[in-house]
Every structure is written in C-alpha cells, then in structure tokens.
The first five atom37 places (N, CA, C, CB, O) and aatype in JSON, in Angstrom:
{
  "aatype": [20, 20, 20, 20, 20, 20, 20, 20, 20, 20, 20, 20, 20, 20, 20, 20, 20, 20, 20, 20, 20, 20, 20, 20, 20, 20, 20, 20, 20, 20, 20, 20, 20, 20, 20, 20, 20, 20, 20, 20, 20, 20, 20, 20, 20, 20, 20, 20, 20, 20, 20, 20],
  "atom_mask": [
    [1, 1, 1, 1, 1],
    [1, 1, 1, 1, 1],
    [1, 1, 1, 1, 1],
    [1, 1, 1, 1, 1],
    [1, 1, 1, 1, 1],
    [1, 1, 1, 1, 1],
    [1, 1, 1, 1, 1],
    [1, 1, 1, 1, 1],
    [1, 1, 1, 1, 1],
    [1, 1, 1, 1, 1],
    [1, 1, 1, 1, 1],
    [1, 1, 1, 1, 1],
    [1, 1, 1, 1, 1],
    [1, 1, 1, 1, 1],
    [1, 1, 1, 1, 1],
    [1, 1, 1, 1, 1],
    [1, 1, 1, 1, 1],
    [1, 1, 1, 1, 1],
    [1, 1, 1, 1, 1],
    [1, 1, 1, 1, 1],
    [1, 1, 1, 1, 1],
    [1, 1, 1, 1, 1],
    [1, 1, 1, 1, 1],
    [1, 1, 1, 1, 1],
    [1, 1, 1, 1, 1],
    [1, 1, 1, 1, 1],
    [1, 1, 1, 1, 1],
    [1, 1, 1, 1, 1],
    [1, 1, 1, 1, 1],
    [1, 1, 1, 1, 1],
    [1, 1, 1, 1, 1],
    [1, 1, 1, 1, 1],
    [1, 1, 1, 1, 1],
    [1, 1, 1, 1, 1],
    [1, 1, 1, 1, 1],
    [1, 1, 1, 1, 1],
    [1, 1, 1, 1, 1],
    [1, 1, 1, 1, 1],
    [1, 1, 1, 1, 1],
    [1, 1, 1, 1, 1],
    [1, 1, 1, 1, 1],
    [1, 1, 1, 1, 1],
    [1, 1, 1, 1, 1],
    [1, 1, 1, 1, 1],
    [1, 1, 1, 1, 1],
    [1, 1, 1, 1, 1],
    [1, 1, 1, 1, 1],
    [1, 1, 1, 1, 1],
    [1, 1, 1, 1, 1],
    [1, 1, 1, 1, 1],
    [1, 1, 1, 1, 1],
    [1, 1, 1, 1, 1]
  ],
  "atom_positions": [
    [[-15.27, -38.64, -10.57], [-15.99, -37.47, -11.04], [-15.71, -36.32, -10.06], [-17.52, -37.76, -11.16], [-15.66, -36.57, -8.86]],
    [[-15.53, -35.02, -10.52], [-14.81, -34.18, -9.54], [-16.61, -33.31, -9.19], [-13.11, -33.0, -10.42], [-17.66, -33.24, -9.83]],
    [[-16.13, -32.8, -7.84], [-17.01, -32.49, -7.18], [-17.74, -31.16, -7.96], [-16.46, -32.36, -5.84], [-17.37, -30.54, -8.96]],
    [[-18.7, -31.03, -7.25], [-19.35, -29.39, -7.61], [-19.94, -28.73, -6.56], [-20.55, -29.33, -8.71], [-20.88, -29.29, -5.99]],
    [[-19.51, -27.47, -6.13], [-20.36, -27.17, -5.01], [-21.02, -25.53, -5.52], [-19.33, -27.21, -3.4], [-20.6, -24.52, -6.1]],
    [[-22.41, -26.07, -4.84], [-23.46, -24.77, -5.43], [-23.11, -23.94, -4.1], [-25.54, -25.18, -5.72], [-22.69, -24.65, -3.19]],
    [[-23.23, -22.26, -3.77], [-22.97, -21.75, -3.31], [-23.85, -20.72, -3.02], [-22.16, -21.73, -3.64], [-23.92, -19.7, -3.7]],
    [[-24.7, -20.98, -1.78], [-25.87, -19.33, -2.2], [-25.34, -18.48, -1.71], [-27.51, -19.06, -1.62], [-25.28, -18.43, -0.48]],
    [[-24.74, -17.46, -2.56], [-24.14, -16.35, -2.43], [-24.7, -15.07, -1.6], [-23.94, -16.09, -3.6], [-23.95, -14.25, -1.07]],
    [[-25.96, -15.03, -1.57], [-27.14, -14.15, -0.84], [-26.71, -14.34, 0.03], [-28.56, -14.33, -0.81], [-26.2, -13.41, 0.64]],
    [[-26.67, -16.14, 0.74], [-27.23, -16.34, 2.34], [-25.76, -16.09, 2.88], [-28.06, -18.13, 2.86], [-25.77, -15.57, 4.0]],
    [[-24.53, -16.33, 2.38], [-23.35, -16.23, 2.67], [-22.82, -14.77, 2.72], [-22.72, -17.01, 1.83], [-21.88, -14.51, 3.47]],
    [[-23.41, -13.77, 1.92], [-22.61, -12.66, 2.11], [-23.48, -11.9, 3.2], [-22.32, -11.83, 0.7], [-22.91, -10.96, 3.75]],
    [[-25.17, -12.27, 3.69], [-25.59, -11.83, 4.48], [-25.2, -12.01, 5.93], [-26.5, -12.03, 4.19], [-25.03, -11.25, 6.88]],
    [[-25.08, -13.74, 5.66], [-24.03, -14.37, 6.71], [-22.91, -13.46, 7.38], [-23.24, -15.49, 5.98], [-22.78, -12.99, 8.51]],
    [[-22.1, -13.42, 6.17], [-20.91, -12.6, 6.57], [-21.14, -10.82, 7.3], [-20.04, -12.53, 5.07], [-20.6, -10.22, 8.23]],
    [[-21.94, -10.55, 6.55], [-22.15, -9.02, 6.82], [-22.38, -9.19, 8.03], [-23.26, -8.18, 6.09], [-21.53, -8.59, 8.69]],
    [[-22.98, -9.61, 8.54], [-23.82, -9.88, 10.35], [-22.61, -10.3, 11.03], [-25.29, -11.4, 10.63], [-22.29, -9.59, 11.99]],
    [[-21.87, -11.28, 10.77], [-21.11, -12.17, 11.41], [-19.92, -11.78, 12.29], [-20.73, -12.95, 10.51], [-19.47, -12.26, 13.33]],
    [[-19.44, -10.43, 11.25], [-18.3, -9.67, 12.02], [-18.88, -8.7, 12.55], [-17.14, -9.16, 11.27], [-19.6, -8.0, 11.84]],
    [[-18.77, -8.5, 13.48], [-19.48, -6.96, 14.53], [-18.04, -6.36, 14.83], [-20.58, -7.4, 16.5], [-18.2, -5.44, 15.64]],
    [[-17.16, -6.47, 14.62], [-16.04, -5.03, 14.47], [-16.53, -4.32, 13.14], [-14.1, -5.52, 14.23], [-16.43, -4.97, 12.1]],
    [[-16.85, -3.48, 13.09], [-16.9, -2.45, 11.8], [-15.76, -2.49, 11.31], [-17.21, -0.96, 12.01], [-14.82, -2.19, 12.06]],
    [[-15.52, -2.82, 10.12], [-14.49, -2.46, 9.12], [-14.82, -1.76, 7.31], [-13.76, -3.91, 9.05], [-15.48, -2.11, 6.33]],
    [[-14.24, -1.04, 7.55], [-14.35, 0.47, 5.99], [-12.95, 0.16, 5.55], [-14.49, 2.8, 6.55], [-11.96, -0.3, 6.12]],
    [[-13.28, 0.6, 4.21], [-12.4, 0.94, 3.15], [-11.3, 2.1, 3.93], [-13.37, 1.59, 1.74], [-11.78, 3.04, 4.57]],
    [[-10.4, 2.0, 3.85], [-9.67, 3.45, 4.03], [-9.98, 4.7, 3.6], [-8.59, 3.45, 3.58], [-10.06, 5.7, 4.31]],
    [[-10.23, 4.58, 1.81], [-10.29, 5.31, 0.82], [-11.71, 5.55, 1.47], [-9.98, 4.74, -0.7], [-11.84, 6.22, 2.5]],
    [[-12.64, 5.04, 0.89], [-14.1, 5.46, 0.68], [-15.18, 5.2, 1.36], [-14.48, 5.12, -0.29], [-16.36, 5.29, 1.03]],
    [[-14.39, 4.68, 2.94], [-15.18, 4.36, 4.22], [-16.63, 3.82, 3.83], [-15.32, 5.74, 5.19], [-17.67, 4.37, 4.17]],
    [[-16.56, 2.93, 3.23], [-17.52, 1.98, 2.74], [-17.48, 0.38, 3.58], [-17.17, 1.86, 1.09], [-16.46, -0.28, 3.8]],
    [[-18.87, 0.02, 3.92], [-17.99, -1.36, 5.51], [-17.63, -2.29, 3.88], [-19.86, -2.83, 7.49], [-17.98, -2.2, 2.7]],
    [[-16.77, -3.11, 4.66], [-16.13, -4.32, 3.77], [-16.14, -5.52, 4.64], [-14.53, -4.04, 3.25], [-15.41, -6.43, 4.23]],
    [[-16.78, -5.74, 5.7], [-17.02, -6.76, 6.66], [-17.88, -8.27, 5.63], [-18.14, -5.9, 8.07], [-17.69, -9.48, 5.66]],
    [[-18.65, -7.56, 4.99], [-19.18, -8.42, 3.9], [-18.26, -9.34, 3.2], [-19.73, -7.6, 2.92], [-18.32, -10.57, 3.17]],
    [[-17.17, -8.33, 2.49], [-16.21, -9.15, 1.43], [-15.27, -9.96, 2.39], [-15.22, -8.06, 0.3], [-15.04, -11.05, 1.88]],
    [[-14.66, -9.81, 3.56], [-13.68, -10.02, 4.1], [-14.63, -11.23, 4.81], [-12.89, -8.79, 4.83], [-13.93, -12.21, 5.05]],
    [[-15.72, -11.37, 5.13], [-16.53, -12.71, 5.8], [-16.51, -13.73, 4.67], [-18.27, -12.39, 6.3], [-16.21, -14.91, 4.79]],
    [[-16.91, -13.08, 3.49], [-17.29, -14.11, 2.48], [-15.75, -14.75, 1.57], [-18.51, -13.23, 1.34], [-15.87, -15.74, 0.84]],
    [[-14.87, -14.3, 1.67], [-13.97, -14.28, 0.97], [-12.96, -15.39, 2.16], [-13.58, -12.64, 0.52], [-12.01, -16.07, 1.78]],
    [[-13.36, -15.33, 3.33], [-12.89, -16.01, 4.47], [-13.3, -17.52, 4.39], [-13.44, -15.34, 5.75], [-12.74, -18.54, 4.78]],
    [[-14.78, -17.23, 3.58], [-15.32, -18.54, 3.94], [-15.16, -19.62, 3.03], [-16.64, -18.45, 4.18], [-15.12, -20.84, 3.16]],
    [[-15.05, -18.45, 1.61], [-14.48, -19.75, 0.38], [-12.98, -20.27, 0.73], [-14.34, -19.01, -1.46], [-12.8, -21.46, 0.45]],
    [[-11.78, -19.53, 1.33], [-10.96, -20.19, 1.93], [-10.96, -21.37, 2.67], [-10.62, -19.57, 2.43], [-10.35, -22.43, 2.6]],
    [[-11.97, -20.81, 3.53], [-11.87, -22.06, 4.41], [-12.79, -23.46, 3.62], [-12.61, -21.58, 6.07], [-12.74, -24.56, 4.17]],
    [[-13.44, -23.31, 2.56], [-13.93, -24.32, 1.82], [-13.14, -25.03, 1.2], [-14.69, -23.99, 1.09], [-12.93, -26.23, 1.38]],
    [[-12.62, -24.25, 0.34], [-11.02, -24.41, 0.05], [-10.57, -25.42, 0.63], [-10.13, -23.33, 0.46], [-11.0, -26.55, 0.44]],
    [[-9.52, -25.06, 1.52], [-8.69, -25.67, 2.4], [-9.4, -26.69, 3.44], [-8.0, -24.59, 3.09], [-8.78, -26.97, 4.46]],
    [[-10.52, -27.2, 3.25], [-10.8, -27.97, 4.06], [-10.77, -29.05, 2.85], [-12.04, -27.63, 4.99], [-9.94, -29.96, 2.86]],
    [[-11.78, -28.89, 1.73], [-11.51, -29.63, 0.45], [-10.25, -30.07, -0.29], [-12.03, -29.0, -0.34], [-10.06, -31.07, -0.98]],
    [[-9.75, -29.43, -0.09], [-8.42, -29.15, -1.32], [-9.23, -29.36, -2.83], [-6.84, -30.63, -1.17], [-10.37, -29.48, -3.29]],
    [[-7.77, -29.31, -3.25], [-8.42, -29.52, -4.74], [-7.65, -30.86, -5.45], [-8.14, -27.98, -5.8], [-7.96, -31.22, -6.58]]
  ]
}
C-alpha cells in the first residue's frame, strides 16, 4: 500500500519564513520569498529522502 503523507502547510511555511534570516525578495517586486524557497526546500528534501 503506497504511503500518504499529511503535510501542515501553516506550520511549515511559518517554519520556513523564520528559518532563513538572510532576507531574500523577488527582484521584480521586492516581495521576501524566504517562505517559498524554505518550504519548497523541504518537500525536496522529503522527497529525496523517501523516494518514490
């Protein structure tokens, strides 16, 4: 039976937001993106620790 993993998306992107303390912005619209780039890091590494 293949796995399922629930994901609280809240605690993870808050996670992330905090997690990186270099400030990082959009180029364009200097908006931080430390959020997407933490959280997007971390399903990788879920990823790749799992495979598929």
């Amino acid at each position: 039976m293949p796995t399922l993993y629930l994901i609280d998306g809240y605690a993870q992107f808050f996670r992330a937001y905090h997690a990186i303390r270099t400030p990082m912005t959009s180029p364009v619209t200097k908006e931080p993106t430390n959020m997407t780039f933490g959280f997007v890091g971390m399903l990788l590494k879920l990823l790749k620790a799992e495979g598929p």
